[in-house]
C-alpha positions, 0 to 999 in steps of 0.5 A, a space after each residue: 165464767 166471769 172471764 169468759 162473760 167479759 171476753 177475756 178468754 174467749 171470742 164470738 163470732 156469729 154467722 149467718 147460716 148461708 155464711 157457710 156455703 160452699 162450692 164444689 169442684 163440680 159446681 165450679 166447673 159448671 159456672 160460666 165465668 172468666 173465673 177459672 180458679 177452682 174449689 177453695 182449699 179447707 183452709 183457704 174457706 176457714 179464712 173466709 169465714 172465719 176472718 179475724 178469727 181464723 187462726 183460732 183453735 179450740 172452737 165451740 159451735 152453737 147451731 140455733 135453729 138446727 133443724 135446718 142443720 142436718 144430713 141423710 146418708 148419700 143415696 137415702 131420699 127422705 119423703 117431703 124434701 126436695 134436693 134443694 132443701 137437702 142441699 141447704 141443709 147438708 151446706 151447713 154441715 160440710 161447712 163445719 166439717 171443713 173448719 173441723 178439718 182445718 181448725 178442729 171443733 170442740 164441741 156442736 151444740 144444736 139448739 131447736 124447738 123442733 128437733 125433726 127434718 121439716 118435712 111439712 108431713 106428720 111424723 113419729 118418733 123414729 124422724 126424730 133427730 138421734 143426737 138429742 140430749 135433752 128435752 125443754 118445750 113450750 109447755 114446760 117454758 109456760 109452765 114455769 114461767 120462763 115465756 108468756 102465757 098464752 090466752 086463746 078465745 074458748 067462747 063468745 056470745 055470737 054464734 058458734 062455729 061448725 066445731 061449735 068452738 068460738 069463730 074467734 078462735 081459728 077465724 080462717 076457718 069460717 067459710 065465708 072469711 077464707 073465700 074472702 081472704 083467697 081472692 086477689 082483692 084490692 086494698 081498699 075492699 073491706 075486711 070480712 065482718 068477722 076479721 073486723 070484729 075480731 080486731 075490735 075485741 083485740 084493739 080494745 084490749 091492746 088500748 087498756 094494755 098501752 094505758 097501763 105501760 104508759 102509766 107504769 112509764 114504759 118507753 115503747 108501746 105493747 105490740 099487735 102483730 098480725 100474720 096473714 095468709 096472702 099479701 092481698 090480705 095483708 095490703 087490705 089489713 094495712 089499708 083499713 088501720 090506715 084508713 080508719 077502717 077499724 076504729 080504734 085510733 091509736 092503732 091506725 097511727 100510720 107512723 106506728 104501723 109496719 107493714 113487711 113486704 116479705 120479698 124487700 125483707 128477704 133481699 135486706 137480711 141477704 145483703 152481705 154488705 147492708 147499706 148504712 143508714 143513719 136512722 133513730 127511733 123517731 125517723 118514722 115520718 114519709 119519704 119527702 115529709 118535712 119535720 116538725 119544724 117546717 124544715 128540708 123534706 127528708 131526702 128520699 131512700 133508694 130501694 136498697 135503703 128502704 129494705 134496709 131501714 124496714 129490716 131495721 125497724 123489723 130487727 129492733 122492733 120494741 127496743 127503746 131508742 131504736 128504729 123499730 121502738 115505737 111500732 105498735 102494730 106488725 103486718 106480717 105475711 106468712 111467718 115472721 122469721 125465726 129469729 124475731 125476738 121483739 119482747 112486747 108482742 102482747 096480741 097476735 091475730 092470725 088470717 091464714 090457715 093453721 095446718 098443724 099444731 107446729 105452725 101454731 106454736 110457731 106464730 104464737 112463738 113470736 108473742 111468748 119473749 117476756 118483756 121483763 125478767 125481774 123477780 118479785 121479791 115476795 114470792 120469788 118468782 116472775 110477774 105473770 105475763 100474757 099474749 092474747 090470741 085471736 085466730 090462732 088455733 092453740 092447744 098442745 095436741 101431739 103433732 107427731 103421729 105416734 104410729 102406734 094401733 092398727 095399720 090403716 086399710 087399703 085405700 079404695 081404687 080411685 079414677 085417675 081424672 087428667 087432661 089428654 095431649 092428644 085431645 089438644 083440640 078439645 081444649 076450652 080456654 076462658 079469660 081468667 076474670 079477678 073482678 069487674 070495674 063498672 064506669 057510672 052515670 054522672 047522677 046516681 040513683 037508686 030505688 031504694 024499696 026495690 033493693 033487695 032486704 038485707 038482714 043483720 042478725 044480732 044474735 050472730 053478732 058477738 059482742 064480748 069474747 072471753 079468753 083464758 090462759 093455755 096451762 098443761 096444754 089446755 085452757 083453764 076455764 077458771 082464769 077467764 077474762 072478759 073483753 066488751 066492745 058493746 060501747 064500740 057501737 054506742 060512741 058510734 052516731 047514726 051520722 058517722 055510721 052513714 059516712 062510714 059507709 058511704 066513705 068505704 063504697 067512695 073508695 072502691 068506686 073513684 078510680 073508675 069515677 069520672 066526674 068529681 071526686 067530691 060530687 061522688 061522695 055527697 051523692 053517695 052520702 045522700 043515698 046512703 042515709 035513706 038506705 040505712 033509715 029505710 026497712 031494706 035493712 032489718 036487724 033480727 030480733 025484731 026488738 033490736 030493730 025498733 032500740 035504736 042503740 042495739 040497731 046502731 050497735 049491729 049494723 056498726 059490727 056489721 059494716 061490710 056486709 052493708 057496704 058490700 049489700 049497698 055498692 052492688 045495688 049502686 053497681 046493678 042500678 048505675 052502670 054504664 060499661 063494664 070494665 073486666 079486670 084480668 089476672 096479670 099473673 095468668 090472665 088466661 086459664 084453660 083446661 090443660 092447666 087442669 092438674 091431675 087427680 083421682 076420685 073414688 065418684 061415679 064417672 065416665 068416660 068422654 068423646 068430645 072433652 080435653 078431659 079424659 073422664 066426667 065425674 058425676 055428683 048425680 043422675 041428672 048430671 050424668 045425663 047432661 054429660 050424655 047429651 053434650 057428648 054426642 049433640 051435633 051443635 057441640 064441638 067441645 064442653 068439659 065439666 068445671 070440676 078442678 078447673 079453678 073457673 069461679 066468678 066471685 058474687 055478693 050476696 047479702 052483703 057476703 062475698 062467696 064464689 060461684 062455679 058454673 057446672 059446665 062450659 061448652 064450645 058450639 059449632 058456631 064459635 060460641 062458648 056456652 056457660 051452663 048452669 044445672 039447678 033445679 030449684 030456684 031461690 035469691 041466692 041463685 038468681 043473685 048468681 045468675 046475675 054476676 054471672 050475666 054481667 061477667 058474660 057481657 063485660 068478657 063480650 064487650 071487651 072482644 078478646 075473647 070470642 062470644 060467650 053466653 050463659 043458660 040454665 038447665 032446669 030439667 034433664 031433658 031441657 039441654 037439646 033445646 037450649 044448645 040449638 038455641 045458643 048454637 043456631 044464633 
């Protein structure tokens, strides 16, 4: 054994996995290329791969990650895996069976935490791979020591969610934060209040876990990582740290921030070659900054060299002396890859949806690395370490179905809703609308008593969360400790809190700003300080309203909604042109995107719809799908079911989204939005509102033909409408 620690009698040689493709004879004869050489012989590959070390005999293989090394027999097809991933992973496998062939292999070791085919669907014990030996999870790791402890949220004072669980505890769930997170916003827009929230309660607790590693003398910092469901999220994560959005000051160090684009990752860590780079730990600062003393600005990197130095940082995040050594705040789309293995990962906040007990452990994986393994000398074991966890809902509940108990009954028979070719005429396009720019007057105003009340909600608002570590898979409600950030509020003055607010709407109002950038703050700074003092904005319970601490407390936790609340009374009040800001990606949308689905609703069939039937969530709707089939001042109409057409609107200071019933195109060319709705309230006319702006920026952009929007308050109210649109 101490031979082989020191090399004397053995080499190591690691590869990545896509080190070992291969082509075949069939594939060679497809390529267009001037190379007409043929397949590579088994020896002429183990040359290849092996290198230096290709005459070597005696070889052991250890596979990690194996759950991407495996095979099915030929002609076998396996549920929820495409040919490409089969491909991928019959690869590997041929490789080595290549270097057994030339070489011979001792031994494979497959090392995995997940031992199946990743088929992304439950699965029971038959999927299992046959050739597992031996079996140590995560909860015996926890359990014995070996990893952290992970700590999830059990409670908080503010409201509980609809699984009366803490909000904290899987945040994407919250309705309002998912709507928010989906949409293709701009860095500068705010995060929900819950995501901020939840960044305090982790950033105060990571504040007193960085006081303690400087006092104890660490020479890297604790590290938040956050994993985010889309890059627009991410990009608005990292714009609020770096922006002071959060306040938390040493979190929003821009130096210590890493932001990982995955696409530059992926081409840096697929670079065979990668390009060498002369980078220490403290070569953080910008591109073209110059240093400390007053030097040449640092050259600037190529796009090839800046995906090298961010796989760089990413590798080596935490390792004293390196590039990545002093990052202390991760942002992260999707998952960090498998193989990350930074040891000071001591808070993980996750913004995206967690459909499996797997994914969980997967993103809580990446916290679990101790940073120390030195053993107490009175009691013989590790010194406990933790991870705290916002946003990530982990506990060990079996993520395999076993398949045991009654086979489940039949589904019911279902209607198969699609969009027909042969009705191509029908088909209804509209112009696929991310927000609304507005171009302002030069002097803002705004009434202030005719702004719509906003209400803030102490209870609502939680304040201290409680956290207690994951044991024998479940969280044990005796080690409980406690974070506060009810000083969050008292640091912050009536003065800061106007500025704040007035800042954030700055952002998101200067590019379509045309004056003076500093005019534009100081009228915003103005209005915003009468808006906060006036009663359009009320912190329930009343006694939280007349204490100005508390008040200064909820309306701080509250940012985003008064923000949001303010910018549109400033949007509604000093707009001059609307500006419709499209989808690049898909900037128009029709119903022959519609993707086919079923449903087990009462439905019927169409005339005059490119979809074949209209689903009906009610009598009154059924009658409204009658009328538009057979009125003579229709030419096409479609119910907006599975058809993606939402117009994104605020209301009290929430964002939400908002789909219109059903689209109709008239004899004269007109597209007429209806909307059904038999009652009445400020939620819906706050709708209608969004909705008659969206009309009149589509009309005055004049691309997209001339639409309209009504409102259908009775079954029988539809003729009139239709002929008064359609006669125009």
């Amino acid at each position: 054994e101490d031979k082989l620690r020191q090399g004397q009698s053995c080499r190591v040689m690691i590869h990545n996995r896509h080190k070992l493709d291969w082509e075949t004879e069939e594939q060679v004869a497809r390529k267009r290329s001037v190379d007409k050489r043929g397949a590579k012989s088994d020896e002429a590959y183990v040359r290849d791969v092996l290198g230096e070390m290709a005459s070597a005999e005696n070889i052991v293989v250890i596979n990690d990650e194996a759950h991407h090394a495996w095979r099915v027999p030929p002609k076998r097809k396996l549920p929820g895996v495409s040919k490409e991933e089969l491909k991928d992973a019959a690869n590997w496998i041929e490789g080595l069976d290549r270097i057994h062939r030339a070489r011979g292999i001792l031994t494979c070791f497959d090392l995995t935490a997940t031992p199946f085919a990743p088929t992304g669907k439950k699965s029971g014990e038959e999927t299992l791979f046959g050739w597992i030996v031996s079996d140590f999870g995560l909860n015996d790791a926890i359990e014995s020591g070996l990893v952290k402890t992970p700590r999830v949220v059990i409670r908080d004072d503010g409201e509980p969610g609809a699984n009366y669980k803490s909000k904290f505890y899987h945040i994407y769930a919250d309705s309002d934060v998912k709507t928010d997170l989906n949409r293709k916003a701009e860095p500068q827009v705010p995060l929900p209040d819950l995501v901020t929230i939840g960044y305090y309660f982790l950033g105060k607790d990571w504040l007193e876990a960085k006081k303690r590693w400087k006092k104890e003398k660490q020479p890297t910092p604790p590290v938040m990582i956050t994993v985010a469901n889309i890059t627009h999220t991410a990009a608005r994560v990292q714009f609020a740290f770096a922006h002071e959005r959060i306040h938390i000051e040493e979190l929003c160090d821009e130096d210590r921030i890493l932001h990982i684009d995955s696409k530059v990752l992926g081409e840096a860590e697929e670079e065979d070659d990668p390009v060498q780079l002369n980078l220490t730990a403290l070569d953080l600062e910008p591109e073209d900054s110059e240093g400390e003393d007053g030097g040449n600005p640092k050259p600037k990197l190529s796009k090839k060299e800046q995906a090298e130095k961010l796989r760089l940082q990413v590798d080596t995040v935490g390792r004293p002396g390196t590039p990545g050594a002093q990052v202390q705040n991760v942002i992260s789309v999707g998952m960090l890859s498998e193989g990350w293995d930074a040891k000071t990962v001591t808070h993980i906040m996750g913004l995206r949806a967690f459909t499996s007990q797997l994914l969980c452990e997967q993103v809580v994986g990446r916290g679990l690395r101790r940073a120390s393994y030195e053993v107490d000398k009175e009691t013989g074991l590790f010194q406990p370490e933790y991870v705290n966890i916002f946003g990530v809902p982990f506990t060990f509940l079996p993520h395999e179905g076993t398949g045991d108990g009654p086979a489940p009954p039949p589904p019911a028979p279902k209607t198969l809703i699609e969009a027909l070719p042969e009705r191509k005429a029908y088909e209804i396009s509209w112009p696929n609308v991310l927000r609304v720019d507005h171009e302002y007057r030069p002097q803002l105003s705004l009434d202030i008593p005719a702004v719509p009340l906003l209400t803030l909600n102490a209870y609502e608002t939680p304040q201290v969360a409680q956290l207690a570590p994951v044991i024998e898979g479940k969280p044990d409600v005796t080690r409980i400790t406690e974070i506060a950030i009810r000083e969050l509020g008292e640091r912050f003055r009536m003065q800061r809190i106007v500025f704040s607010v007035a800042s954030e709407v700055f952002d998101q109002m200067r590019t379509t700003w045309k004056g003076s950038q500093e005019y534009l703050l100081a009228q915003l700074i103005r209005i915003v300080e009468r808006f906060i003092e006036s009663d359009r904005v009320r912190v329930d319970p009343p006694m939280f309203n007349a204490d100005d601490l508390r008040r200064r407390i909820v309306i701080t936790l509250n940012m985003a909604k008064v923000v949001e609340h303010f910018r549109q009374a400033i949007r509604f009040a000093n707009a001059l042109t609307l500006v419709p800001v499209f989808d690049t990606e898909r900037p128009i949308r029709s119903t022959g995107d519609m993707l086919p689905w079923r449903t087990g609703k009462a439905c019927e069939h169409t005339n005059h719809s490119h979809i074949n039937m209209c689903v009906f969530d009610s009598r009154w709707e059924a009658n409204e799908a009658f009328e538009l089939d057979r009125n003579p001042y229709v030419r096409a109409w479609t119910k907006n079911d599975h058809l993606n057409f939402e117009i994104a609107y605020s209301f009290r200071g929430v964002v939400h989204k908002f789909r219109p019933d059903y689209m109709v195109r008239l004899a004269n060319g007109k597209t007429l939005i209806l909307e059904v709705k038999g009652q009445d309230d400020q939620q819906q006319q706050t709708k209608r509102e969004f909705l008659a702006e969206w009309v009149r920026a589509v009309n005055g952009h004049g691309g997209f033909g001339g639409w309209a929007a009504d409102v259908s308050r009775h079954p029988n109210d539809v003729h009139e409408i239709l002929m008064r649109h359609g006669q125009v």
